[in-house]
mmCIF file as gemmi writes it, N, C-alpha and C atoms, coordinates in Angstrom:
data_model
loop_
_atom_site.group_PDB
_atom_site.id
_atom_site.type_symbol
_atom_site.label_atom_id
_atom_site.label_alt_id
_atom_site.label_comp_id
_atom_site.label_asym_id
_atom_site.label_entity_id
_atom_site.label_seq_id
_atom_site.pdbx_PDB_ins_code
_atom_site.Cartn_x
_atom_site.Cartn_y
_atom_site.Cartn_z
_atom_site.occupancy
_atom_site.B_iso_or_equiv
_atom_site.pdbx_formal_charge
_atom_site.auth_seq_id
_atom_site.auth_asym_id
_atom_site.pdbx_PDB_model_num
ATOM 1 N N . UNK Axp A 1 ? 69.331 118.625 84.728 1 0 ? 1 A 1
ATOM 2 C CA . UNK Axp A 1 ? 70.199 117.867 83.849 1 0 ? 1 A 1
ATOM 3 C C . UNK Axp A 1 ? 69.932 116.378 84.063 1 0 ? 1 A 1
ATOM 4 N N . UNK Axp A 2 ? 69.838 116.029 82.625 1 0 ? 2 A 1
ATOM 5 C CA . UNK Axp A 2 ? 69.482 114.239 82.946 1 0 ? 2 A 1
ATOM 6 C C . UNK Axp A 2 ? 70.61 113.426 83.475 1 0 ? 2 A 1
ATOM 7 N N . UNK Axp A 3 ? 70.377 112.296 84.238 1 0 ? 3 A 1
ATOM 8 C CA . UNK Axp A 3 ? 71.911 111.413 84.118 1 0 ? 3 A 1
ATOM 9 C C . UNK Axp A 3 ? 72.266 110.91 82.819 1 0 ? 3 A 1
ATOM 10 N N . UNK Axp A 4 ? 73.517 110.42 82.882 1 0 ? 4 A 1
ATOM 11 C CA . UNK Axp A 4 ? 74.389 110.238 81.465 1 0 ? 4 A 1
ATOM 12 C C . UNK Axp A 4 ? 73.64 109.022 80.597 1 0 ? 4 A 1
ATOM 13 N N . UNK Axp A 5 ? 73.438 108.55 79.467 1 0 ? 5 A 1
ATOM 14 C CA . UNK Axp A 5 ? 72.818 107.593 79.36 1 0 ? 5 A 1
ATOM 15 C C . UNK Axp A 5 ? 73.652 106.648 78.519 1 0 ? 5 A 1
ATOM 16 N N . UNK Axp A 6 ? 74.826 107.104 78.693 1 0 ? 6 A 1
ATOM 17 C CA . UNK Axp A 6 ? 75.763 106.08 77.776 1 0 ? 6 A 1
ATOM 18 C C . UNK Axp A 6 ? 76.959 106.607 78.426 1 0 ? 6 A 1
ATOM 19 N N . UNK Axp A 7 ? 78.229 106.053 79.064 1 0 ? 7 A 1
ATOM 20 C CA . UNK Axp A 7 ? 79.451 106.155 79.601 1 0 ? 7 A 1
ATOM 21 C C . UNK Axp A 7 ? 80.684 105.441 78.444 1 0 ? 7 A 1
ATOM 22 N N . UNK Axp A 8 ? 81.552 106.595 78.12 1 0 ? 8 A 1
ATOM 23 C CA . UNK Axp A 8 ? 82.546 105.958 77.369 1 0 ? 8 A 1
ATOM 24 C C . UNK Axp A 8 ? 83.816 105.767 78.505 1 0 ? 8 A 1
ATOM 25 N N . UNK Axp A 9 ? 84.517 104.169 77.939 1 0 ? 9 A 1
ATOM 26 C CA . UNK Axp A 9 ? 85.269 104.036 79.328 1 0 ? 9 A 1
ATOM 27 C C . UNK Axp A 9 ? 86.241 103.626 78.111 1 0 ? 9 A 1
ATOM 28 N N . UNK Axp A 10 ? 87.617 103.751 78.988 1 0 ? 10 A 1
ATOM 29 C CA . UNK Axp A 10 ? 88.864 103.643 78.431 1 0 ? 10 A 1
ATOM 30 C C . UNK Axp A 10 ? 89.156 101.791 78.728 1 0 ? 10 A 1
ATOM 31 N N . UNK Axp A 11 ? 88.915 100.895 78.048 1 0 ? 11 A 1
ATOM 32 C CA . UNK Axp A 11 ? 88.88 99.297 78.338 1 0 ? 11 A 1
ATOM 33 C C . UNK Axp A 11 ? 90.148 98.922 78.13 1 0 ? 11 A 1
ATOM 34 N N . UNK Axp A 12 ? 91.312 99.684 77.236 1 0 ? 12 A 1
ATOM 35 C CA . UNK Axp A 12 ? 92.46 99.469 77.246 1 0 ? 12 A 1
ATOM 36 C C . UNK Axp A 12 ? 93.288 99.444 78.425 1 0 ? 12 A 1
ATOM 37 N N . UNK Axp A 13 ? 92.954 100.561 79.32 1 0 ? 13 A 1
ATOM 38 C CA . UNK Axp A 13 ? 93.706 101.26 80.392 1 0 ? 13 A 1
ATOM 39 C C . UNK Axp A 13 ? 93.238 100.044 81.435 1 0 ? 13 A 1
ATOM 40 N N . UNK Axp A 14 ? 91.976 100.042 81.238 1 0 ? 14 A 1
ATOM 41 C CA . UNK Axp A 14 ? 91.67 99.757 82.636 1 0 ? 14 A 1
ATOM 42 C C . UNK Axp A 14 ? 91.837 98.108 82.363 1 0 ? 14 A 1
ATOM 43 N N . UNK Axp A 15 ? 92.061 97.021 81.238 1 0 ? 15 A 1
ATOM 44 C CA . UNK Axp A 15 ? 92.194 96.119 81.505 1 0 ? 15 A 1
ATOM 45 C C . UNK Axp A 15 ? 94.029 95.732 81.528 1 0 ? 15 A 1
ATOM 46 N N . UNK Axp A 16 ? 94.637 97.104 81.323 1 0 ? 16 A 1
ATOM 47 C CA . UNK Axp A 16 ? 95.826 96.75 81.464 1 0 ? 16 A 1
ATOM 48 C C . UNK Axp A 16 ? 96.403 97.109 83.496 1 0 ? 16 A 1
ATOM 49 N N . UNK Axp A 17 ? 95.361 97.655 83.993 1 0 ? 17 A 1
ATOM 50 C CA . UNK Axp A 17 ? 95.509 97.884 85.106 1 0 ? 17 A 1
ATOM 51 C C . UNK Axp A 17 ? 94.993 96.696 85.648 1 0 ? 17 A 1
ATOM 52 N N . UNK Axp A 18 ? 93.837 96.142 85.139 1 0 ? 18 A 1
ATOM 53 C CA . UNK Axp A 18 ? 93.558 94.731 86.21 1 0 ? 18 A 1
ATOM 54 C C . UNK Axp A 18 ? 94.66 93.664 85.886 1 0 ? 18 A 1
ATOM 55 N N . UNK Axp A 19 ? 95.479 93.624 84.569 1 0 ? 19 A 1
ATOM 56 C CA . UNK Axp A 19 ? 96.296 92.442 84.829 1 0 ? 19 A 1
ATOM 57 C C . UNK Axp A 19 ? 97.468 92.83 85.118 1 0 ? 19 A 1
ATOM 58 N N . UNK Axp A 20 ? 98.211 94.09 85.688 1 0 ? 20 A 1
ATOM 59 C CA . UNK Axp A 20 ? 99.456 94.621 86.202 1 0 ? 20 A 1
ATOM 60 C C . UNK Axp A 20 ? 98.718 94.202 87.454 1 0 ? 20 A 1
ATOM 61 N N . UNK Axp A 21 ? 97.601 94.151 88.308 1 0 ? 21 A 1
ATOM 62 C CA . UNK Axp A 21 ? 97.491 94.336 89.422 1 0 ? 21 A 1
ATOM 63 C C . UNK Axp A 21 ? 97.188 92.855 90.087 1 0 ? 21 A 1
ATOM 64 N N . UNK Axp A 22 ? 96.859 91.918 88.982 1 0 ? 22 A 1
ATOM 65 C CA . UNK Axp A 22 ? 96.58 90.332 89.223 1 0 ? 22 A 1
ATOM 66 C C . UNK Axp A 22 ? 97.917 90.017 89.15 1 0 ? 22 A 1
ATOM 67 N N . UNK Axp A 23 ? 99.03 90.518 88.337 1 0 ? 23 A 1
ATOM 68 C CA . UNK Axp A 23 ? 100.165 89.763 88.504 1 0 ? 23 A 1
ATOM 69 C C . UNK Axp A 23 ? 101.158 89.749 89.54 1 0 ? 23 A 1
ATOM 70 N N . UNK Axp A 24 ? 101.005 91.296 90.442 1 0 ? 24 A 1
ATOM 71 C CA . UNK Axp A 24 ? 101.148 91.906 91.359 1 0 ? 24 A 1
ATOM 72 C C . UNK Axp A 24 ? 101.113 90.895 92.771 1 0 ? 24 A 1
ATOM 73 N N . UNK Axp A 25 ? 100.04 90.828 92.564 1 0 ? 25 A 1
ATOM 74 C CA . UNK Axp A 25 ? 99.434 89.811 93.61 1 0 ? 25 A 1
ATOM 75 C C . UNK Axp A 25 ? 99.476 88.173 93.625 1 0 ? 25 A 1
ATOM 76 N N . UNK Axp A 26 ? 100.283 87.703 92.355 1 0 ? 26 A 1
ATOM 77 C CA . UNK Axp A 26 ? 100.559 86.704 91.881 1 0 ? 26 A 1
ATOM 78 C C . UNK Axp A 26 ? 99.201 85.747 91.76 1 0 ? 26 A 1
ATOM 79 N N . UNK Axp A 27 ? 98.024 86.308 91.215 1 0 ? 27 A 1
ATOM 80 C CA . UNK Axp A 27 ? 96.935 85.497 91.072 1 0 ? 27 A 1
ATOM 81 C C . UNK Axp A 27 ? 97.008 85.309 89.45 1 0 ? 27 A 1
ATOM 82 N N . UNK Axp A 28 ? 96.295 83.752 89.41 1 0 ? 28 A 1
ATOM 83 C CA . UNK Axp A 28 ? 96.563 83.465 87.819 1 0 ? 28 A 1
ATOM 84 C C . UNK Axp A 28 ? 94.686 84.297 87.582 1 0 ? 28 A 1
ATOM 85 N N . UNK Axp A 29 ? 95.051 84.586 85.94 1 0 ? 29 A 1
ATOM 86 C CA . UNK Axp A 29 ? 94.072 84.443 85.349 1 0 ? 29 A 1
ATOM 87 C C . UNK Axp A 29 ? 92.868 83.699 85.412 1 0 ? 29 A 1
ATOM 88 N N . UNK Axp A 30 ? 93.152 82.394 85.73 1 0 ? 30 A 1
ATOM 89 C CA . UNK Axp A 30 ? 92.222 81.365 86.38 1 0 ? 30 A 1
ATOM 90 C C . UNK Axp A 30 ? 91.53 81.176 87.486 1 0 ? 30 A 1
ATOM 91 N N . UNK Axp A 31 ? 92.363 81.38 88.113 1 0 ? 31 A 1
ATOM 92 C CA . UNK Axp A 31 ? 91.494 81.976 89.514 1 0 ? 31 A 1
ATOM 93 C C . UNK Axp A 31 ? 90.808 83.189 89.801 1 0 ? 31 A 1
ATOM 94 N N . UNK Axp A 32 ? 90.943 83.968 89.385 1 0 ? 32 A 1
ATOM 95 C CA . UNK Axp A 32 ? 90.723 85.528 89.387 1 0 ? 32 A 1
ATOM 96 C C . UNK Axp A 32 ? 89.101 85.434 88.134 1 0 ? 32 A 1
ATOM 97 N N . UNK Axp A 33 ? 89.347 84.436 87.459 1 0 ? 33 A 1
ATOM 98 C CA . UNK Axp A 33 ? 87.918 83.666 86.503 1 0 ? 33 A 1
ATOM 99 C C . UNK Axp A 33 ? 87.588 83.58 87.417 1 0 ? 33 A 1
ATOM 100 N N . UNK Axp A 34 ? 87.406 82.404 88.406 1 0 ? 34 A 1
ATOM 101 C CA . UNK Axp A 34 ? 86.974 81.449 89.225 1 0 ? 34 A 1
ATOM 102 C C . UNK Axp A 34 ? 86.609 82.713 90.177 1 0 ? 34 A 1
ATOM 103 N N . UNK Axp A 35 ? 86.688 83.313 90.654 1 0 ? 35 A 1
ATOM 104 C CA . UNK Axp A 35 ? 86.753 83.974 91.787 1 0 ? 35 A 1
ATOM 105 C C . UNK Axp A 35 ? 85.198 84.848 91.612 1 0 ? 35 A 1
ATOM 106 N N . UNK Axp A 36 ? 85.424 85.633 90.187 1 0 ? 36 A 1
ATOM 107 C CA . UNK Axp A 36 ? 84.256 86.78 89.8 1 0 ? 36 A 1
ATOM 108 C C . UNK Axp A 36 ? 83.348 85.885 89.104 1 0 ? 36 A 1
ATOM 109 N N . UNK Axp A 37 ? 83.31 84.775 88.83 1 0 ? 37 A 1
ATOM 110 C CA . UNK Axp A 37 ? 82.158 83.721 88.425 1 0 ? 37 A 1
ATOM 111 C C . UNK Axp A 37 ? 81.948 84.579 86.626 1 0 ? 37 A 1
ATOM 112 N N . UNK Axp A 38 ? 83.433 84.554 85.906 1 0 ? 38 A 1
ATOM 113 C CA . UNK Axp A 38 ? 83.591 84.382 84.85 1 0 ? 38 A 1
ATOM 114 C C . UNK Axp A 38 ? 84.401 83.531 83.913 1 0 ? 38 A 1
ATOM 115 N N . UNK Axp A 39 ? 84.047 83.474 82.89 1 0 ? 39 A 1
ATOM 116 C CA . UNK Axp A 39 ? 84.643 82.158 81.786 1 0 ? 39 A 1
ATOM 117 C C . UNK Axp A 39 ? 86.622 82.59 81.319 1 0 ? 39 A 1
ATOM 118 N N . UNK Axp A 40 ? 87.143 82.166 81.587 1 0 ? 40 A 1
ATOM 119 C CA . UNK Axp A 40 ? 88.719 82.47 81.029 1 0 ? 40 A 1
ATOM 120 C C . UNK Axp A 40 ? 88.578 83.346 80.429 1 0 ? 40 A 1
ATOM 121 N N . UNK Axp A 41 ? 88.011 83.184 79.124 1 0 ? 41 A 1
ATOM 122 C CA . UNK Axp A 41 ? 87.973 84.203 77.931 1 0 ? 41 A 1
ATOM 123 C C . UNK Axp A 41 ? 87.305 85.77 77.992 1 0 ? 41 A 1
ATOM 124 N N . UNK Axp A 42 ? 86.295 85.558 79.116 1 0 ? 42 A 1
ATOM 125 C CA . UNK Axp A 42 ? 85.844 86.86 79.284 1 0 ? 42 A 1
ATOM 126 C C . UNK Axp A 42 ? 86.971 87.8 80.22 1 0 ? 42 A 1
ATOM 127 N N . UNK Axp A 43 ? 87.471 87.377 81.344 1 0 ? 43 A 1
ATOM 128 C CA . UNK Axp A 43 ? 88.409 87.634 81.651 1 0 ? 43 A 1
ATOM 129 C C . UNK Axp A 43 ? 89.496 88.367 80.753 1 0 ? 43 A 1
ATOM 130 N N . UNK Axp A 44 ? 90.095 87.242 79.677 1 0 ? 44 A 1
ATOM 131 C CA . UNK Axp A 44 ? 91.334 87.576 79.013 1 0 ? 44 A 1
ATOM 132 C C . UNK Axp A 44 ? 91.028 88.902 78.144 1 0 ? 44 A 1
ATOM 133 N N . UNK Axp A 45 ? 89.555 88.948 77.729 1 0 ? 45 A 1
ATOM 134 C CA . UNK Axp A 45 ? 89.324 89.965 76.991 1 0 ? 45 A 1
ATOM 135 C C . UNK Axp A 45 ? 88.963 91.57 76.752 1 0 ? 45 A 1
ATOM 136 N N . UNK Axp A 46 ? 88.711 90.774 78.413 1 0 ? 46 A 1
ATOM 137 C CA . UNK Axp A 46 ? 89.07 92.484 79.159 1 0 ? 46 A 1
ATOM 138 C C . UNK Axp A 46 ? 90.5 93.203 79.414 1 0 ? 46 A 1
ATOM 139 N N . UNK Axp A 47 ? 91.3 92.09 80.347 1 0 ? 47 A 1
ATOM 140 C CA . UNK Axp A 47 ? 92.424 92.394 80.339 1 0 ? 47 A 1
ATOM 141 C C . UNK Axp A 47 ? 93.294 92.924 78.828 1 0 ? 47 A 1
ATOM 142 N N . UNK Axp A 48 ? 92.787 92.266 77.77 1 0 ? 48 A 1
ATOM 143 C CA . UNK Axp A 48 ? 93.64 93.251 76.329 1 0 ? 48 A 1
ATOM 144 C C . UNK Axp A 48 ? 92.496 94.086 75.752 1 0 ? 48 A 1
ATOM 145 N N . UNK Axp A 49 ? 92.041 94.72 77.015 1 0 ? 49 A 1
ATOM 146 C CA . UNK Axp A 49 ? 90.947 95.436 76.54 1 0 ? 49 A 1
ATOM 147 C C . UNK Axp A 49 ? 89.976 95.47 75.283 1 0 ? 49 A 1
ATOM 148 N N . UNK Axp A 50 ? 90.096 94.124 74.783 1 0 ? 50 A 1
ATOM 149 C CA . UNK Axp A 50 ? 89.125 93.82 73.99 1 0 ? 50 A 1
ATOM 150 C C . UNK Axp A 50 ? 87.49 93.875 73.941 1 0 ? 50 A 1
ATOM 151 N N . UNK Axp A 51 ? 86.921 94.07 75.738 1 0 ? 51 A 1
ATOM 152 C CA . UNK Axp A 51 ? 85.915 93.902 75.82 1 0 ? 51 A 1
ATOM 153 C C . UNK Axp A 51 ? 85.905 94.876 76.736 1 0 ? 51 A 1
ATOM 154 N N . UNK Axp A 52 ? 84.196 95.821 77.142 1 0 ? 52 A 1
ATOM 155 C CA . UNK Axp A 52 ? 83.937 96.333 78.502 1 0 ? 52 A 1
ATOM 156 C C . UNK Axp A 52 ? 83.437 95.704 79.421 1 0 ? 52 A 1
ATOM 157 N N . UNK Axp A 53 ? 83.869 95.727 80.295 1 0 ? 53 A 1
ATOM 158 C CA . UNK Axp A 53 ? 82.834 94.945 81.307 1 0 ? 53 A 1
ATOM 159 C C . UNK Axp A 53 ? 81.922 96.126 81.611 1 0 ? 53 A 1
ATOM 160 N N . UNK Axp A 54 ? 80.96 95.327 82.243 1 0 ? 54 A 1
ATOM 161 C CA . UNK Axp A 54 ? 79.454 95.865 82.793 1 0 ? 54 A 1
ATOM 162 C C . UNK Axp A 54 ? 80.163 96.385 84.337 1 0 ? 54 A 1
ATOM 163 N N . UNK Axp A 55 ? 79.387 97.332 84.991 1 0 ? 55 A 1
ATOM 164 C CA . UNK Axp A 55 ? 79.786 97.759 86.101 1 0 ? 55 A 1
ATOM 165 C C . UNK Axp A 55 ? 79.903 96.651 87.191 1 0 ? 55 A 1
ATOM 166 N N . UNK Axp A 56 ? 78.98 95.623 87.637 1 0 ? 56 A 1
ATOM 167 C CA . UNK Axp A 56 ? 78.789 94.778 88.288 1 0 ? 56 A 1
ATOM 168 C C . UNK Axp A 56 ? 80.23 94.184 88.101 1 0 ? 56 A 1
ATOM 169 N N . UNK Axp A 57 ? 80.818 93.81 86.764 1 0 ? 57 A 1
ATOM 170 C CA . UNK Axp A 57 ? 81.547 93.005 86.689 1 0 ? 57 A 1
ATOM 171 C C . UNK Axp A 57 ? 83.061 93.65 86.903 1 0 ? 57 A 1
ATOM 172 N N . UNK Axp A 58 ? 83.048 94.651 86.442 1 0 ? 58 A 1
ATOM 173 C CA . UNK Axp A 58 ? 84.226 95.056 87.343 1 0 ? 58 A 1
ATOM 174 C C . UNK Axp A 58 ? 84.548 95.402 88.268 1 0 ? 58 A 1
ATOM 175 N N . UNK Axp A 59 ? 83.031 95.877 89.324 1 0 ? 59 A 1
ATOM 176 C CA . UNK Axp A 59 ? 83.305 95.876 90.519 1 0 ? 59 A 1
ATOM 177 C C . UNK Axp A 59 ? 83.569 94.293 91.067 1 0 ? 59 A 1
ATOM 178 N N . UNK Axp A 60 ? 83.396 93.353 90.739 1 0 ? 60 A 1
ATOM 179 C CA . UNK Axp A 60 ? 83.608 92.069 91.083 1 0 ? 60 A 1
ATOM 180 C C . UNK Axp A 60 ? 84.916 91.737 90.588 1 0 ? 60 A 1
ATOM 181 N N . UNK Axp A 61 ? 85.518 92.053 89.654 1 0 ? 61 A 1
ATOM 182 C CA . UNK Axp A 61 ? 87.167 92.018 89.549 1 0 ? 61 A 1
ATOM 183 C C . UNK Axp A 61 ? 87.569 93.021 90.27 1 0 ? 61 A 1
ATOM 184 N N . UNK Axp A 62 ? 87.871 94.388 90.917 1 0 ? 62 A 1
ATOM 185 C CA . UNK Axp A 62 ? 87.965 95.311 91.561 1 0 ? 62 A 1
ATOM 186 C C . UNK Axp A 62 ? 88.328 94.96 92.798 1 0 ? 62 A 1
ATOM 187 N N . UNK Axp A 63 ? 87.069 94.257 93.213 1 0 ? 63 A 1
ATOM 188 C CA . UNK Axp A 63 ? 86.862 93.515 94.693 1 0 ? 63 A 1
ATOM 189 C C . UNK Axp A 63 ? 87.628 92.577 95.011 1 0 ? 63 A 1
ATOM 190 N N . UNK Axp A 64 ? 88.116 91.676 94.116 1 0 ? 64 A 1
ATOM 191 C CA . UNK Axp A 64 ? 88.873 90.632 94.206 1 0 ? 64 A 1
ATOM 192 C C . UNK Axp A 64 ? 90.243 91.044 94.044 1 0 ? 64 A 1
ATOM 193 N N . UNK Axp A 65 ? 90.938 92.125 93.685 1 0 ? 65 A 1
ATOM 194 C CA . UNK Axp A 65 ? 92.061 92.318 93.18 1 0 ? 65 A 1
ATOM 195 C C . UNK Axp A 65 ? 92.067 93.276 94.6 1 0 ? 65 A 1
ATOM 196 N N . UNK Axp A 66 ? 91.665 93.7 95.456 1 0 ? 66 A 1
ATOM 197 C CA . UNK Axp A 66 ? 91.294 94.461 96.527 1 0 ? 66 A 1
ATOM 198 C C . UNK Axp A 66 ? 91.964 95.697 96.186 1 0 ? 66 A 1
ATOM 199 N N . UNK Axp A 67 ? 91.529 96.561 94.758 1 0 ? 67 A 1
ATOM 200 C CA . UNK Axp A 67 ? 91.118 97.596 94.194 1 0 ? 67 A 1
ATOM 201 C C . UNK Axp A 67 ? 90.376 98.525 94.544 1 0 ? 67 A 1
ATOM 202 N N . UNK Axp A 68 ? 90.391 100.024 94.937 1 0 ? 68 A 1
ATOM 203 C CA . UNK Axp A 68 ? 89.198 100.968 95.695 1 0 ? 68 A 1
ATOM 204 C C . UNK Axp A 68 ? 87.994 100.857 94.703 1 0 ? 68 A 1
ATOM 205 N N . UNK Axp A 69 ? 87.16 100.898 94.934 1 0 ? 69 A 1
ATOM 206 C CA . UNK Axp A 69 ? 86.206 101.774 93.66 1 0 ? 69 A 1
ATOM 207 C C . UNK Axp A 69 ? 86.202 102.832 92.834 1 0 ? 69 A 1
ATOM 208 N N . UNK Axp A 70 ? 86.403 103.856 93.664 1 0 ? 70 A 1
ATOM 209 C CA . UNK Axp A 70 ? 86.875 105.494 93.25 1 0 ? 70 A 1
ATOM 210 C C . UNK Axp A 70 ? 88.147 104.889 91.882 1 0 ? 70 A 1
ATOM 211 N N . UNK Axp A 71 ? 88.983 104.018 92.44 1 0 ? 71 A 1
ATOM 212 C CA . UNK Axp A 71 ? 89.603 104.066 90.886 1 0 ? 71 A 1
ATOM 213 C C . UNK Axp A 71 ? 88.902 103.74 89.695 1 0 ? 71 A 1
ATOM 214 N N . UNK Axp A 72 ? 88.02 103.157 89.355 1 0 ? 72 A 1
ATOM 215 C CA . UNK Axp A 72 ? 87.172 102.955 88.381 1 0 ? 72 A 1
ATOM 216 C C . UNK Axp A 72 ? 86.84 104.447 87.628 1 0 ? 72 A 1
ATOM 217 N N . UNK Axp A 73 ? 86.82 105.665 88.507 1 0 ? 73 A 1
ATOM 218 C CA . UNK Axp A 73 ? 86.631 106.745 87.645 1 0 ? 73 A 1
ATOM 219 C C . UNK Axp A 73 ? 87.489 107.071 86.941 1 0 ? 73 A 1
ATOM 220 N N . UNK Axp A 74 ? 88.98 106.722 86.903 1 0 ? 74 A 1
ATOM 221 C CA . UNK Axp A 74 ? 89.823 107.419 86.411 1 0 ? 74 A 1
ATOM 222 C C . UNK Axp A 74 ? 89.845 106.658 84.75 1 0 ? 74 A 1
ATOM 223 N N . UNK Axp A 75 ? 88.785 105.293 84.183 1 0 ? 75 A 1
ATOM 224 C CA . UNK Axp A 75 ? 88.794 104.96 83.295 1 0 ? 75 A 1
ATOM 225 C C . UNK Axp A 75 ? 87.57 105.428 82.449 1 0 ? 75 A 1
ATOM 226 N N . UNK Axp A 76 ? 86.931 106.545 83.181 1 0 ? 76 A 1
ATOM 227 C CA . UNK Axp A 76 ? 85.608 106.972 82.221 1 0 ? 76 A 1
ATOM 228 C C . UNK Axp A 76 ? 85.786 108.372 81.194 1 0 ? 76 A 1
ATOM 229 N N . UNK Axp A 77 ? 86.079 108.031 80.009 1 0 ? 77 A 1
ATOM 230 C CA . UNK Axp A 77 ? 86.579 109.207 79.644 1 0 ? 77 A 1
ATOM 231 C C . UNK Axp A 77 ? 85.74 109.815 79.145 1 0 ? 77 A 1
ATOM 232 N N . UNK Axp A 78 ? 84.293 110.295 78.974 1 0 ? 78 A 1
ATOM 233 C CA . UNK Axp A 78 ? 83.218 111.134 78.995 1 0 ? 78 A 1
ATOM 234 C C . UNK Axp A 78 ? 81.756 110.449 79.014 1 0 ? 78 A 1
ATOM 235 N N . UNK Axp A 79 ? 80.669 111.56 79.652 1 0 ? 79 A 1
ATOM 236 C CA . UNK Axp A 79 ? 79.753 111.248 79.479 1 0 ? 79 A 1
ATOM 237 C C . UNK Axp A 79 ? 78.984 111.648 78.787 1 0 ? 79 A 1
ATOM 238 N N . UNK Axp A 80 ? 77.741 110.972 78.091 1 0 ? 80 A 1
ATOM 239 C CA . UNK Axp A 80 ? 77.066 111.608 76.715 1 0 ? 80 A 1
ATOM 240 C C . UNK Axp A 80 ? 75.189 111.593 77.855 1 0 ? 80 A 1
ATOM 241 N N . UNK Axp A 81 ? 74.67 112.352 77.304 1 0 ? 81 A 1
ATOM 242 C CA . UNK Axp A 81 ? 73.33 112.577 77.952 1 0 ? 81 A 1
ATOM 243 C C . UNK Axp A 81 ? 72.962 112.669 76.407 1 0 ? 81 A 1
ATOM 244 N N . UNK Axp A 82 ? 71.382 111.854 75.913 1 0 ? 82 A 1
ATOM 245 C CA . UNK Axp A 82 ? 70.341 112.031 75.38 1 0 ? 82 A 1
ATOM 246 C C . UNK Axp A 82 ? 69.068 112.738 75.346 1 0 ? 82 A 1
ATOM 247 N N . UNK Axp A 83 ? 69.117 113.416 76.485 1 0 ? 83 A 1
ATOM 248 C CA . UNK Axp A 83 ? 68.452 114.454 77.099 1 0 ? 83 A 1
ATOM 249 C C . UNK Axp A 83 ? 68.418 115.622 76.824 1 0 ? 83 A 1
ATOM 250 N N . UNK Axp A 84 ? 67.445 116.478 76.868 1 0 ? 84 A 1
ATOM 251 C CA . UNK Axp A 84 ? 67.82 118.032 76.347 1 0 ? 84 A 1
ATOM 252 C C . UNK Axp A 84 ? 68.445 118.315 77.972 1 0 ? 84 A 1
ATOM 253 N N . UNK Axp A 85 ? 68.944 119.091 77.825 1 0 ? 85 A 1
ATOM 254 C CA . UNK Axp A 85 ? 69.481 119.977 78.719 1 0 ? 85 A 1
ATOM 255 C C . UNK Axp A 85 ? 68.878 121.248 79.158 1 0 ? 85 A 1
């Protein structure tokens, strides 16, 4: 079986979990930019799940919000393979 070659992720869920969990911790938006070496807006646009982040990049918000990894699976809601099987 091939690996997956496209991951559908739930960006709603999971950017409403990074900003319940930044506010939690009382970090602004701005810093939490500053921190993962992203622009405000990319930030904000995850958080209203407007956007996906790339894996890198949410393990770098993840990390900073001192988030496990393993939670990141609970936002992948299937995988598609291009591959015969």
């Amino acid at each position: 079986m091939a690996p997956p070659s496209s991951i559908s992720f739930n960006s709603v869920e999971f950017g409403k979990m990074i900003r319940k969990k930044r506010k939690e911790l009382n970090y602004t938006a701005e810093k939490l930019s500053e921190d993962c070496n992203l622009c405000d807006r990319s930030l904000r646009n995850i958080e209203l799940g407007k956007s996906t982040p790339k894996l890198d990049t949410a393990m770098r918000i993840m990390n900073a919000l001192q988030i496990e990894p393993e939670i990141l699976s609970k936002y992948i809601i299937s995988e598609e393979s291009t591959a015969d099987e």
